[in-house]
N, CA, C and O atoms as a DFTB+ gen file, in Angstrom:
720 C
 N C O
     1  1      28.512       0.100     -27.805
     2  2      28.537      -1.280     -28.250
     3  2      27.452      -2.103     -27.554
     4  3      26.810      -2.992     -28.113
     5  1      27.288      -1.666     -26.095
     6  2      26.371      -2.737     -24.815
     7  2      25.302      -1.967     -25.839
     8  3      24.744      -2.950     -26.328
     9  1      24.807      -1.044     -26.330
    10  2      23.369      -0.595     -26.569
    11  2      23.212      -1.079     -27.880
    12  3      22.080      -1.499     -28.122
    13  1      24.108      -1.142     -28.878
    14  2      24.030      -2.131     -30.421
    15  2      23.785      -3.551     -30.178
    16  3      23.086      -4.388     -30.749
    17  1      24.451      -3.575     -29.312
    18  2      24.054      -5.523     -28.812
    19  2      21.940      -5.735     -28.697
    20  3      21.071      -6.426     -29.229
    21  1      22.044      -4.604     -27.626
    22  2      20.877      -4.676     -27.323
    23  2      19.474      -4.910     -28.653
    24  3      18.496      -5.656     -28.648
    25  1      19.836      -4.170     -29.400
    26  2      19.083      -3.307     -30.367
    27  2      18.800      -4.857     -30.760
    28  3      17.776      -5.539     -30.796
    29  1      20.337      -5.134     -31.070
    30  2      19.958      -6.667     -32.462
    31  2      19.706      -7.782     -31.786
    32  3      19.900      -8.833     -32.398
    33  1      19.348      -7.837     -30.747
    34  2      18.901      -8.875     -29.827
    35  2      17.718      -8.495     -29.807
    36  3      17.005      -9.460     -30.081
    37  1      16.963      -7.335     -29.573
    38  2      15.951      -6.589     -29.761
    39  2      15.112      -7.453     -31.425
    40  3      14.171      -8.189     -31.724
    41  1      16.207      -6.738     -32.037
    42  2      14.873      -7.188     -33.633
    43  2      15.219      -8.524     -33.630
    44  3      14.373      -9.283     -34.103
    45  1      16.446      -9.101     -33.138
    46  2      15.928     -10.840     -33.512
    47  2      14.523     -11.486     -33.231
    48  3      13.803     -12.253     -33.872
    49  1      14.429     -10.866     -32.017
    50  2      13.799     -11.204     -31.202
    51  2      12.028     -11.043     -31.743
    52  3      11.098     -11.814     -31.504
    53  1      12.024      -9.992     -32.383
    54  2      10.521      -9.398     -32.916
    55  2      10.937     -10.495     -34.358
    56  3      10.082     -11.309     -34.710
    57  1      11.987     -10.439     -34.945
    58  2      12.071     -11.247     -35.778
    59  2      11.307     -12.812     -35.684
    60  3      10.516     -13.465     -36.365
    61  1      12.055     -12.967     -34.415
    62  2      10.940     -14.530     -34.617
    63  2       9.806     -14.717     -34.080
    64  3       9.213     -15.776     -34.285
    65  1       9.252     -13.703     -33.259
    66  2       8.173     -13.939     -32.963
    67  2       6.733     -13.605     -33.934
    68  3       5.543     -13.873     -33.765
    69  1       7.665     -12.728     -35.261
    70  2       7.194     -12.347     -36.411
    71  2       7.056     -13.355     -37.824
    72  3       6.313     -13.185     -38.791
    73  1       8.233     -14.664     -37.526
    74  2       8.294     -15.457     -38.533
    75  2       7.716     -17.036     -37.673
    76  3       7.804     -18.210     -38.032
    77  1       7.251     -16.538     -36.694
    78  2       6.341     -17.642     -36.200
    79  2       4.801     -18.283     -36.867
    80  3       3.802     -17.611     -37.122
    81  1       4.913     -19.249     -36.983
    82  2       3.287     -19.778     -37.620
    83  2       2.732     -20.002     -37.247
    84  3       2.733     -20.997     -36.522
    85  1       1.402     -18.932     -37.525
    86  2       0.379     -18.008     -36.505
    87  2      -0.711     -19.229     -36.272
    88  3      -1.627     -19.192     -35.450
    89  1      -0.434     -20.251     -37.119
    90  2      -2.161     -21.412     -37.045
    91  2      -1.411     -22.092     -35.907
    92  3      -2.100     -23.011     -35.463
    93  1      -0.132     -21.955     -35.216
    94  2       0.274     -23.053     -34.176
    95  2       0.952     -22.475     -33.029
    96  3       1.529     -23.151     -32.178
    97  1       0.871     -21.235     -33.026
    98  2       1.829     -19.915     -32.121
    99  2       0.539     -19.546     -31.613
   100  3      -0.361     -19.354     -32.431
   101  1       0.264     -19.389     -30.126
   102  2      -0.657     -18.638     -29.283
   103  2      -0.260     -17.128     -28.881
   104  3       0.929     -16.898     -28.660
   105  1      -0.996     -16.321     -28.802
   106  2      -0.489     -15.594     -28.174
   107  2       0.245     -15.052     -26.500
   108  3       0.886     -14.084     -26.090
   109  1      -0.237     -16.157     -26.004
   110  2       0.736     -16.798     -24.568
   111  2       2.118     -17.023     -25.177
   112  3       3.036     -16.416     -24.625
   113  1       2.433     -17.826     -26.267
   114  2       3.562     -18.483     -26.842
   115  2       4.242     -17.228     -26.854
   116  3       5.174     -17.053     -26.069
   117  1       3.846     -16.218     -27.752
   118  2       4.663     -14.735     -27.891
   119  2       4.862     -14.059     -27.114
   120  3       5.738     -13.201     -27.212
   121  1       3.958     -14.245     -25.852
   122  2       4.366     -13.398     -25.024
   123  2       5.507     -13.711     -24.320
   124  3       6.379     -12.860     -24.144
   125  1       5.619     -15.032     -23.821
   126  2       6.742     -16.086     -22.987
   127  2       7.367     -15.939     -23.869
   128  3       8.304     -15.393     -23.286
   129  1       7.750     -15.976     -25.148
   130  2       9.227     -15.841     -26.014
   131  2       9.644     -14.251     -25.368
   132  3      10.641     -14.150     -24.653
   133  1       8.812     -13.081     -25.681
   134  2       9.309     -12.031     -25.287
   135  2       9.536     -11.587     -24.032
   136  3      10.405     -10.770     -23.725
   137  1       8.765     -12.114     -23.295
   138  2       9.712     -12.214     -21.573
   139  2      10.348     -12.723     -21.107
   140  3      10.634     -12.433     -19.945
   141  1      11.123     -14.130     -21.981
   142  2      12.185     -14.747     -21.702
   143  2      13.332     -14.066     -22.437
   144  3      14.423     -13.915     -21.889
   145  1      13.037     -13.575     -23.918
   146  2      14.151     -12.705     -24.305
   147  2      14.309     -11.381     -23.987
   148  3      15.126     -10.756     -24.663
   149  1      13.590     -10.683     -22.929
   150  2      13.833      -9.346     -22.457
   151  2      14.710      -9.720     -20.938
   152  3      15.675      -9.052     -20.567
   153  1      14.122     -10.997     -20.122
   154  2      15.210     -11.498     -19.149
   155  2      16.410     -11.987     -19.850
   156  3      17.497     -11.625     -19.401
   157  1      16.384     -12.645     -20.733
   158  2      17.761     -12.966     -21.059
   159  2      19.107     -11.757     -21.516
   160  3      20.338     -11.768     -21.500
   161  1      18.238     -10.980     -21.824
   162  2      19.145      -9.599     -22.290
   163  2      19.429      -8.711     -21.363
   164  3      20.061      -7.743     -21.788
   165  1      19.060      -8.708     -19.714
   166  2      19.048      -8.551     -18.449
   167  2      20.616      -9.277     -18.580
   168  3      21.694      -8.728     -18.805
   169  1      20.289     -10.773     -18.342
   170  2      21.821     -11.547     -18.034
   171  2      22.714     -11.477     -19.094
   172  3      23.491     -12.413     -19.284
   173  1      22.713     -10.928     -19.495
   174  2      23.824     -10.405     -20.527
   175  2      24.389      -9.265     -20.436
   176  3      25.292      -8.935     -21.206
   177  1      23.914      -8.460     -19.430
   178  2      23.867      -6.912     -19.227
   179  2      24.560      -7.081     -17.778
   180  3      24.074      -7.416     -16.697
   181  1      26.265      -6.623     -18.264
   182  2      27.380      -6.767     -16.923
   183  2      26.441      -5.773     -15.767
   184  3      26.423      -6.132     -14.589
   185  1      25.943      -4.951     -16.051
   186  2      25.373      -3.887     -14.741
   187  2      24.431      -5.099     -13.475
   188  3      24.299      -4.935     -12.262
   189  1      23.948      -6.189     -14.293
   190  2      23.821      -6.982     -13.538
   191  2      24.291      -8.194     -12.826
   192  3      25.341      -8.697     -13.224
   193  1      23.705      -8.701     -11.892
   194  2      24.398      -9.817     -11.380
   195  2      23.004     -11.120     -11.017
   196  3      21.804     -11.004     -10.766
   197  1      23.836     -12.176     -11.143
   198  2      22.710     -13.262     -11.007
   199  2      23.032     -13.410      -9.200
   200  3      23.946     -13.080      -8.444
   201  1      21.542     -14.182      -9.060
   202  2      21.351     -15.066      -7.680
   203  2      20.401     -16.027      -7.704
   204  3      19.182     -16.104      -7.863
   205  1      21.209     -16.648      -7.524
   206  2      20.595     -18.624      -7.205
   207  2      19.326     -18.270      -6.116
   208  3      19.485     -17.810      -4.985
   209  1      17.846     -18.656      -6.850
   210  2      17.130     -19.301      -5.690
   211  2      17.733     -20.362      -5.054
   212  3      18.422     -21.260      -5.536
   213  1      17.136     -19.999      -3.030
   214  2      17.666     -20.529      -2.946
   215  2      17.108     -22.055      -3.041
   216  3      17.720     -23.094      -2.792
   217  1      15.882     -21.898      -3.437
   218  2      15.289     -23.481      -3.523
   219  2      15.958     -24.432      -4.793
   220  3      15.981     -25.653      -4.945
   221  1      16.290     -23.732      -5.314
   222  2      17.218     -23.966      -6.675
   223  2      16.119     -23.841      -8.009
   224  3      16.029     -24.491      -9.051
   225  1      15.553     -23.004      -7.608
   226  2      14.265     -23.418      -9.221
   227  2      14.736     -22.444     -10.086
   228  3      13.941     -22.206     -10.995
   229  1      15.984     -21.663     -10.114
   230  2      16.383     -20.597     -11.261
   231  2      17.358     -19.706     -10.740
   232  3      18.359     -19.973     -10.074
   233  1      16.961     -18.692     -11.104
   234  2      17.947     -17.318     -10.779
   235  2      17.003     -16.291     -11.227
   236  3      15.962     -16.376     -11.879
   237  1      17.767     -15.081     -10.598
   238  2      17.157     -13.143     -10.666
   239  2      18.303     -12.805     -11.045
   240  3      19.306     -13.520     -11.047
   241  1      18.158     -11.014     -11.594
   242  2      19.367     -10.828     -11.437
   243  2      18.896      -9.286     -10.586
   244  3      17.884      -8.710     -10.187
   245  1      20.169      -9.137     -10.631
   246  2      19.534      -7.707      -9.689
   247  2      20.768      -6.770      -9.994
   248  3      21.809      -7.325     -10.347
   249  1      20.743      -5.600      -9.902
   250  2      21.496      -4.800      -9.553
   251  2      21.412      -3.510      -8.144
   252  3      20.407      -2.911      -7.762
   253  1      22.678      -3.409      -7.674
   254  2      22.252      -2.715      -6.161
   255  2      22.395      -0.709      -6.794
   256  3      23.190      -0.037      -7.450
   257  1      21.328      -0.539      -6.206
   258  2      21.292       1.221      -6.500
   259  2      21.573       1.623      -5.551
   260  3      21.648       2.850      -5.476
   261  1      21.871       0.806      -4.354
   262  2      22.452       1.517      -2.988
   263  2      22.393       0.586      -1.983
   264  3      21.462      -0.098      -1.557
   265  1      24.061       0.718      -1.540
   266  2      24.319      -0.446      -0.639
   267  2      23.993       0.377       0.883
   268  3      24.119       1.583       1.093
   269  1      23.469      -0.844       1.992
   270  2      23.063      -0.480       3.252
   271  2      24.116      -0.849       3.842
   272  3      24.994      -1.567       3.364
   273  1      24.065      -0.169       5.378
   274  2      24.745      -0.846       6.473
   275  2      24.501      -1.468       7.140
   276  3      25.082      -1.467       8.225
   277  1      23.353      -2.473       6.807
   278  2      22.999      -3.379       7.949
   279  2      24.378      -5.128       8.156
   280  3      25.538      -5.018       7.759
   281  1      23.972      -6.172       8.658
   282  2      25.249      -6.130       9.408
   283  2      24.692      -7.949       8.656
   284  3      25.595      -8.770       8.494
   285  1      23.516      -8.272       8.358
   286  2      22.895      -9.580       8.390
   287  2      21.678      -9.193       6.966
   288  3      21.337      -8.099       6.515
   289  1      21.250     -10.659       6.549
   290  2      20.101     -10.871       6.003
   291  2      19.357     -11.295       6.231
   292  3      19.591     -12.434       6.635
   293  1      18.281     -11.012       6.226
   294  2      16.860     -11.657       6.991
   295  2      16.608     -13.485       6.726
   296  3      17.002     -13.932       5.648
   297  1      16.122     -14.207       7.481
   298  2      15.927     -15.363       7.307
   299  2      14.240     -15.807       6.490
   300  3      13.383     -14.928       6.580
   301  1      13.974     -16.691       5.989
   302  2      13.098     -17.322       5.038
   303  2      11.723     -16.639       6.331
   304  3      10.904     -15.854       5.854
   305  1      11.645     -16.861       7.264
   306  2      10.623     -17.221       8.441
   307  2      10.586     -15.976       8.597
   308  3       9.427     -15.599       8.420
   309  1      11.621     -14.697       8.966
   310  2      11.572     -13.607       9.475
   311  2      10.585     -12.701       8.956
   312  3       9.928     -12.996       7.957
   313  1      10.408     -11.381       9.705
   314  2       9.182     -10.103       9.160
   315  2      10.327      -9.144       8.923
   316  3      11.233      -8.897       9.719
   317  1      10.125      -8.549       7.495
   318  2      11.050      -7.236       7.188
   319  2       9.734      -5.530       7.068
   320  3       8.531      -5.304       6.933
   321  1      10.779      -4.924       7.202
   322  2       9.913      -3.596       6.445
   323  2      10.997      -2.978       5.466
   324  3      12.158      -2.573       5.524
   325  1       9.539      -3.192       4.130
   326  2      10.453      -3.012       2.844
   327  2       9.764      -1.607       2.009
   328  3       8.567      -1.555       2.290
   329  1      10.020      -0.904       1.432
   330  2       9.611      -0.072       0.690
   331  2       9.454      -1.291      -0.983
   332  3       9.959      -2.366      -1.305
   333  1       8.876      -0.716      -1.364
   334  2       9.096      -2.158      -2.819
   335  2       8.236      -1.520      -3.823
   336  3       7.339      -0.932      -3.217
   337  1       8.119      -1.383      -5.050
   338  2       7.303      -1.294      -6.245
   339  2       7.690      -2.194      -7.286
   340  3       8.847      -2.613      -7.298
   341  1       6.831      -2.561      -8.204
   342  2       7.323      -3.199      -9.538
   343  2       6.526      -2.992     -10.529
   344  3       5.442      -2.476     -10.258
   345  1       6.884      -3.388     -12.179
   346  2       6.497      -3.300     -13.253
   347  2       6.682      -4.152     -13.774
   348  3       7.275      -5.122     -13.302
   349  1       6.082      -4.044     -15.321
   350  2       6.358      -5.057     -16.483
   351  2       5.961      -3.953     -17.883
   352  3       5.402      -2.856     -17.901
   353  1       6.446      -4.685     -18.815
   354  2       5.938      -4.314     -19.938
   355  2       5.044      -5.015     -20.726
   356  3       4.847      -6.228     -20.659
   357  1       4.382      -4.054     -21.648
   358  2       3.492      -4.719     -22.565
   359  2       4.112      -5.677     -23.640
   360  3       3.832      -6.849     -23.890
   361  1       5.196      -4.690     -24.301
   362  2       5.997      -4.602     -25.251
   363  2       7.053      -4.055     -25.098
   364  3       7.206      -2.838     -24.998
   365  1       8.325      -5.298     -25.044
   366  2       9.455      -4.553     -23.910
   367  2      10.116      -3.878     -25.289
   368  3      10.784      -2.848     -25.187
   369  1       9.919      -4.439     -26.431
   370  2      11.300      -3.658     -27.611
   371  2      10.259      -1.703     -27.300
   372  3      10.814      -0.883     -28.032
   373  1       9.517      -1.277     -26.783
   374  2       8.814      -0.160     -27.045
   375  2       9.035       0.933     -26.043
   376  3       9.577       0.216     -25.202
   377  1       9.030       2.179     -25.464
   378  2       9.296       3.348     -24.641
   379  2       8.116       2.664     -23.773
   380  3       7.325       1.793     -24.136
   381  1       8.239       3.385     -22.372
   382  2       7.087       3.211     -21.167
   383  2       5.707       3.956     -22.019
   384  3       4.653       3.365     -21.789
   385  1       5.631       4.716     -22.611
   386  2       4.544       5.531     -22.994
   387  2       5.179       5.861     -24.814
   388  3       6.300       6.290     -25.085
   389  1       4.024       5.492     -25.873
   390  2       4.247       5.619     -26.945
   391  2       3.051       5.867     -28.037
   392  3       1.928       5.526     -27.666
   393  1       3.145       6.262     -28.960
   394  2       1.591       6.705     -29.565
   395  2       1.695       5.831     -31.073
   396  3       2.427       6.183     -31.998
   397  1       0.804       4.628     -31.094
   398  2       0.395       3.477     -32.219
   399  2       0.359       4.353     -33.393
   400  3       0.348       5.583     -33.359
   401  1       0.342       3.613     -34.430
   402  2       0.165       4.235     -35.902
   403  2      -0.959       4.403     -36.033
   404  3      -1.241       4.741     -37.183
   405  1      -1.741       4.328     -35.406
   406  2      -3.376       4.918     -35.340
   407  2      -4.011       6.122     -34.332
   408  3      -5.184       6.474     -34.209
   409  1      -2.789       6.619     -33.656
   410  2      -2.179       8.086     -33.114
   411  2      -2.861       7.523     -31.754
   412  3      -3.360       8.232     -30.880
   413  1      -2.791       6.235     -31.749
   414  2      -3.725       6.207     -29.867
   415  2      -2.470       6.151     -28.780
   416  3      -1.502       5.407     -28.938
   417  1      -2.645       7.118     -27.570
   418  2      -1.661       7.297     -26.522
   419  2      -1.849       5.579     -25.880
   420  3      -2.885       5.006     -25.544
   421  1      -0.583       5.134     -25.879
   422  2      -0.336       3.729     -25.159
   423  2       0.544       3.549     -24.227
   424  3       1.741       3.413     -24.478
   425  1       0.040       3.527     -23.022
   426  2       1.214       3.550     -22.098
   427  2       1.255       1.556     -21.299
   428  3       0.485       0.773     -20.743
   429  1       2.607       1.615     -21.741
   430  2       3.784       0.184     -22.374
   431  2       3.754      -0.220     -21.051
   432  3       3.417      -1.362     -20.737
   433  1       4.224       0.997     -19.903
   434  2       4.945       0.236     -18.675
   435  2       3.786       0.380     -17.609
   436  3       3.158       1.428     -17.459
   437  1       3.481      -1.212     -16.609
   438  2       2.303      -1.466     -15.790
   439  2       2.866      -1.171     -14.961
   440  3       3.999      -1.486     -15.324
   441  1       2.989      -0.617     -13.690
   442  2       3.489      -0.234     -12.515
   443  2       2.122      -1.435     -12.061
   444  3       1.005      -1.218     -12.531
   445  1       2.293      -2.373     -11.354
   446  2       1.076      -3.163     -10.427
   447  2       1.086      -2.919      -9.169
   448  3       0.020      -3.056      -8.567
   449  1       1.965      -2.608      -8.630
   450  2       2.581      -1.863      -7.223
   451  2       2.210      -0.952      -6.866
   452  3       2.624      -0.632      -5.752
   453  1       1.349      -0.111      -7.476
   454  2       1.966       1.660      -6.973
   455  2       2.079       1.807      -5.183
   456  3       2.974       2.291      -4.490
   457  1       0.483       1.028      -4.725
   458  2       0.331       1.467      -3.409
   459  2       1.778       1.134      -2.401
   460  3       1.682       1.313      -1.187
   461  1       2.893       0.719      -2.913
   462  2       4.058       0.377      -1.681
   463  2       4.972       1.112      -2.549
   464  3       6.037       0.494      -2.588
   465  1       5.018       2.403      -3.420
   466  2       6.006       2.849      -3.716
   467  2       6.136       3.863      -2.473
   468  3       7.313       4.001      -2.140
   469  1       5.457       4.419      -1.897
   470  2       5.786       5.652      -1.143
   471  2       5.560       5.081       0.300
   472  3       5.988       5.786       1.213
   473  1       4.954       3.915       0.627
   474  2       5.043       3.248       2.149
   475  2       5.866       2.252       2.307
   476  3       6.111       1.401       1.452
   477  1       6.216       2.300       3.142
   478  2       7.356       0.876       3.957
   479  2       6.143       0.566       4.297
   480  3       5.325       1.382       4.721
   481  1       5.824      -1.329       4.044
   482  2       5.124      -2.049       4.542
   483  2       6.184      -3.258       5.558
   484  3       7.382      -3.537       5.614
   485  1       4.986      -3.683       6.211
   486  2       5.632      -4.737       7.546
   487  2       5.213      -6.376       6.568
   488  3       4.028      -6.407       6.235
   489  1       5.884      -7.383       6.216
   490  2       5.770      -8.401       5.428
   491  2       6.213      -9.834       5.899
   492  3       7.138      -9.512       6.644
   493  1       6.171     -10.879       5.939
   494  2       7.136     -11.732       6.269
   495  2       7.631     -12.457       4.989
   496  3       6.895     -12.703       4.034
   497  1       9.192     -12.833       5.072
   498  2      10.199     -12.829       3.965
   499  2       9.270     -14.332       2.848
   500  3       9.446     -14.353       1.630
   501  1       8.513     -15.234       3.442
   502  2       8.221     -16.390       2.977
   503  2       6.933     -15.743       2.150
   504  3       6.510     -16.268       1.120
   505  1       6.414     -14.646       2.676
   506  2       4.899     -14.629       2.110
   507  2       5.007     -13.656       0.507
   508  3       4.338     -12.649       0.277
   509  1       5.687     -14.078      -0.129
   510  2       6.325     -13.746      -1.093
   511  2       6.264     -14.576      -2.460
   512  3       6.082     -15.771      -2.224
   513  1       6.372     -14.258      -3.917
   514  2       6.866     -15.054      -4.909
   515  2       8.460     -15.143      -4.848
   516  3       9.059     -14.068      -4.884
   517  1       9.314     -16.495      -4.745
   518  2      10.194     -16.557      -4.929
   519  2      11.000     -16.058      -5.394
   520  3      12.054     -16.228      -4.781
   521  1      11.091     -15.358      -6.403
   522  2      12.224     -14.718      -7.140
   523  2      12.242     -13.542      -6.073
   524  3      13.394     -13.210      -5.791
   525  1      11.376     -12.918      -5.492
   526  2      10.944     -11.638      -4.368
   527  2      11.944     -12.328      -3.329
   528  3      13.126     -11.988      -3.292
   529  1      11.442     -13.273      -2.520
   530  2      12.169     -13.816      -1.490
   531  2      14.018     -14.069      -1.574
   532  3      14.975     -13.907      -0.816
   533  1      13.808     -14.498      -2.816
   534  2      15.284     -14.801      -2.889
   535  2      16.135     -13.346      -3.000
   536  3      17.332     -13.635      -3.032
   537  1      15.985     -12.217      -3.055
   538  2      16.499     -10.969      -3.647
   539  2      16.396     -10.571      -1.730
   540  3      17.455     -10.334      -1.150
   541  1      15.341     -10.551      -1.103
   542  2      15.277     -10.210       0.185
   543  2      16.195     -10.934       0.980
   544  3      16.862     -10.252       1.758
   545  1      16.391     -12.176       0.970
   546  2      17.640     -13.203       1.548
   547  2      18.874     -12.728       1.519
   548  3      19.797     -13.011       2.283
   549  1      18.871     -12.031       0.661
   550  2      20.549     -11.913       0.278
   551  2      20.746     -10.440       0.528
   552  3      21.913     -10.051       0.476
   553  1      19.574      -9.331       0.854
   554  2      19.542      -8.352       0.983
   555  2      19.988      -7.706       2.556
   556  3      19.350      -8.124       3.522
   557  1      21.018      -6.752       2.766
   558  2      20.967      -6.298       4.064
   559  2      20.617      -4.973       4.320
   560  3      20.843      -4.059       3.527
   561  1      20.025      -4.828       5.491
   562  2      19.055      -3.197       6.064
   563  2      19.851      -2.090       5.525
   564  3      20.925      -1.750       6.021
   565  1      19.105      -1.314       4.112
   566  2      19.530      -0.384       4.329
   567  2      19.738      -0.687       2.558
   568  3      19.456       0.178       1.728
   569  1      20.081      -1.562       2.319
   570  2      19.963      -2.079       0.655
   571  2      18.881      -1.387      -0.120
   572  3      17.862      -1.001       0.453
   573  1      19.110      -1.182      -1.676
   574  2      18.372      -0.881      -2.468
   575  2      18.460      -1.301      -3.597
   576  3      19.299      -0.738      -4.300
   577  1      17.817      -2.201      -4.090
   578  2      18.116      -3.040      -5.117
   579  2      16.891      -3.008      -6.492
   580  3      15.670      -2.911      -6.372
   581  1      17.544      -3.102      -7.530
   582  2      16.522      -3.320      -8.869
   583  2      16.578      -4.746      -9.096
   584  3      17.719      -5.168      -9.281
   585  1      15.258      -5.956      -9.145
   586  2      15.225      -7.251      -9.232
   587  2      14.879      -7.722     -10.983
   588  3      13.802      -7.296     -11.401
   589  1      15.393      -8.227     -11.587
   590  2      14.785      -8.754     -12.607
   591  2      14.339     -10.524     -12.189
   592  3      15.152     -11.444     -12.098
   593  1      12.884     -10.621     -11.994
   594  2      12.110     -12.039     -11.951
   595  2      11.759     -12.419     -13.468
   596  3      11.127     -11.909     -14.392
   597  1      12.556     -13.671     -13.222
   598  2      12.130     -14.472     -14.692
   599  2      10.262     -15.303     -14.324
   600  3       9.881     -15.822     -13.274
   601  1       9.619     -15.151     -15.416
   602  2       8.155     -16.154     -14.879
   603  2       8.032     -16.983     -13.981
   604  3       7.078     -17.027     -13.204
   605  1       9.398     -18.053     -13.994
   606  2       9.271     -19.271     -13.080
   607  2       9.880     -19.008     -12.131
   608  3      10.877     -19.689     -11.890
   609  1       9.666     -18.384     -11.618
   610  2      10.273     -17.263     -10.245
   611  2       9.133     -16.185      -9.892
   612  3       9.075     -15.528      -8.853
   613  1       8.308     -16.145     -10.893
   614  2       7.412     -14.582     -10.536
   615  2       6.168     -15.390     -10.253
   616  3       6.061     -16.014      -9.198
   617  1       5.240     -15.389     -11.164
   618  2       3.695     -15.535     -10.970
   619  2       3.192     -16.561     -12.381
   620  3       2.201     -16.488     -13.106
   621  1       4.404     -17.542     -12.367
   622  2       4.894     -18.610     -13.434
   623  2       3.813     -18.660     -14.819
   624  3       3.623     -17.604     -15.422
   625  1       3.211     -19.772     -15.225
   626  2       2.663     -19.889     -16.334
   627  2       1.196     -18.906     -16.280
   628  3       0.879     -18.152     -17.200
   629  1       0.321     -19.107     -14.897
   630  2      -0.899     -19.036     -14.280
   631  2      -1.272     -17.825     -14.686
   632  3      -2.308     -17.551     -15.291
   633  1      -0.083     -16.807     -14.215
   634  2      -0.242     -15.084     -13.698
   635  2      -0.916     -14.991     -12.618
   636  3      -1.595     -15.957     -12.268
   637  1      -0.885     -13.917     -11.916
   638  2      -2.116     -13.246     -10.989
   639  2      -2.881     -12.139     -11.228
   640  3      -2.375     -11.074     -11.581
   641  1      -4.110     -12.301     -11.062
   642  2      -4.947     -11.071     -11.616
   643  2      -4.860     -10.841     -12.837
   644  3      -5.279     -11.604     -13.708
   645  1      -4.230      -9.616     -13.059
   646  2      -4.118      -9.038     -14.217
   647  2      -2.929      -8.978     -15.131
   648  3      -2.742      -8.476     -16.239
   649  1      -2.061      -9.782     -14.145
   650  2      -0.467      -9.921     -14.366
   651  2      -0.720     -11.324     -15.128
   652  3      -1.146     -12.369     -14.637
   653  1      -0.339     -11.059     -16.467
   654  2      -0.426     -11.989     -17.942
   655  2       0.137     -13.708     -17.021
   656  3      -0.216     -13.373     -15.890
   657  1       0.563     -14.768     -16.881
   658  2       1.375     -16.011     -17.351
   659  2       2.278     -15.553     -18.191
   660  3       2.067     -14.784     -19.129
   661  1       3.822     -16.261     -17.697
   662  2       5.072     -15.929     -18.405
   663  2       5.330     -14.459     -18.116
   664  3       6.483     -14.219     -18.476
   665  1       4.754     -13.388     -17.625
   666  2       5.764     -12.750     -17.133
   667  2       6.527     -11.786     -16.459
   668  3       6.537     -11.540     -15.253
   669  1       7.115     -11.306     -17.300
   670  2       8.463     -11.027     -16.331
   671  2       8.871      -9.835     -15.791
   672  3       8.891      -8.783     -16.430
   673  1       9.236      -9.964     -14.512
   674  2       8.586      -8.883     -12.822
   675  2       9.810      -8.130     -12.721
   676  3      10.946      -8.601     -12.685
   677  1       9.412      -6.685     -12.670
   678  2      10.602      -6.290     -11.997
   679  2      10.344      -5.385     -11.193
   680  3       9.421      -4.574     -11.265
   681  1      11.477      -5.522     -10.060
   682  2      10.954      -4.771      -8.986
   683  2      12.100      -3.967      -8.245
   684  3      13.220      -4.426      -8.024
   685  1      11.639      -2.636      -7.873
   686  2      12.981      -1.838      -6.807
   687  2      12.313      -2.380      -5.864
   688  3      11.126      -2.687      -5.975
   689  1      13.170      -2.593      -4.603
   690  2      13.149      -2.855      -3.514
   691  2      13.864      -2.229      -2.508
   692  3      15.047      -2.278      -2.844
   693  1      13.753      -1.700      -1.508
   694  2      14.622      -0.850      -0.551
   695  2      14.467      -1.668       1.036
   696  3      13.344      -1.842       1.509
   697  1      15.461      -2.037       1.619
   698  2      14.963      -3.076       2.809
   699  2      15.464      -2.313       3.924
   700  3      16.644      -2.002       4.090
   701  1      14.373      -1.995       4.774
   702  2      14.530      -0.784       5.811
   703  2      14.980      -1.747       7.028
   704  3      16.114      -1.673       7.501
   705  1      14.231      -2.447       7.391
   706  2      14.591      -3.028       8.504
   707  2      13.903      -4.618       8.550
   708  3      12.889      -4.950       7.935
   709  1      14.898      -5.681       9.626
   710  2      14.494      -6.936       9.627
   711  2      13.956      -6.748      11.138
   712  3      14.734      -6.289      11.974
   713  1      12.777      -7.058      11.465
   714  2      11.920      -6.526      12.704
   715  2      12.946      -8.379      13.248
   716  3      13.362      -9.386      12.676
   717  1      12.888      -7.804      14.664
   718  2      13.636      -8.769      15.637
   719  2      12.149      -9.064      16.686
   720  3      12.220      -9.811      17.662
């Protein structure tokens, strides 16, 4: 039933960004419709759970892939060592890797992270995009968590680099230790 939900939330979704009128619709516009409706179908999805920035500018949601034993959560000011990677999609209704009707290999899912999938880096909790920080706050040593960042939480209208405006970040995170 959770995966039929998905589906038709799925084609609504291509639905209107398909019955949109193209002389007044940017393609920024389509993209922010589809990374707000691939987060919104996140919070609809019981496997997750929301958390209040704490500045109050939104919410993440996250789900834990493995709870730690640490005892506390790191503070805004503090230095952690985190293992961390993240992604996005091109085209979230599509597989990570898929081949166009013009037989060209397209691979969907951006890993922008790779270099901190296999190292624990040393970080401090503030030097962060918010939706990042807020998931680390609430996180204790030893945690392993999947983050869904909505835009205005990630790398908002602007983007960074190569990472589009509008959107939307997701990231494993594993929090090894809060350096004292």
């Amino acid at each position: 039933m959770k995966k039929q939900l998905l589906f038709v939330i799925s084609l609504l979704s291509i639905l209107l960004v398909s019955a949109c009128d193209d002389k007044t619709e940017t393609v920024d516009d389509r993209w922010k419709i589809e990374n707000e409706t691939q987060f919104n179908i996140i919070v609809d999805d019981p496997e997750y759970k929301k958390l209040n920035s704490l500045a109050g500018n939104g919410f993440i949601m996250y789900k834990v892939l493995k709870t730690g034993t640490g005892d506390r959560s790191p503070a805004f000011n503090e230095q952690v060592k985190a293992l961390h990677f993240g992604w996005y999609k091109n085209i979230w209704t599509k597989p990570d890797t898929f081949t166009d009707e013009k037989g060209n290999f397209i691979t969907n899912k951006i890993d922008f992270d790779k270099a901190n999938r296999d190292r624990a880096r040393t970080f401090y909790v503030n030097n962060n995009i918010e939706g990042f920080r807020t998931a680390l706050q609430y996180m204790k040593e030893g945690d392993r968590w999947e983050i869904w960042i909505p835009w205005k939480l990630g790398f908002g209208a602007l983007g960074d680099g190569p990472i589009k405006g509008y959107t939307t970040l997701v990231f494993e995170i594993e929090l090894e230790k809060i350096i004292e």
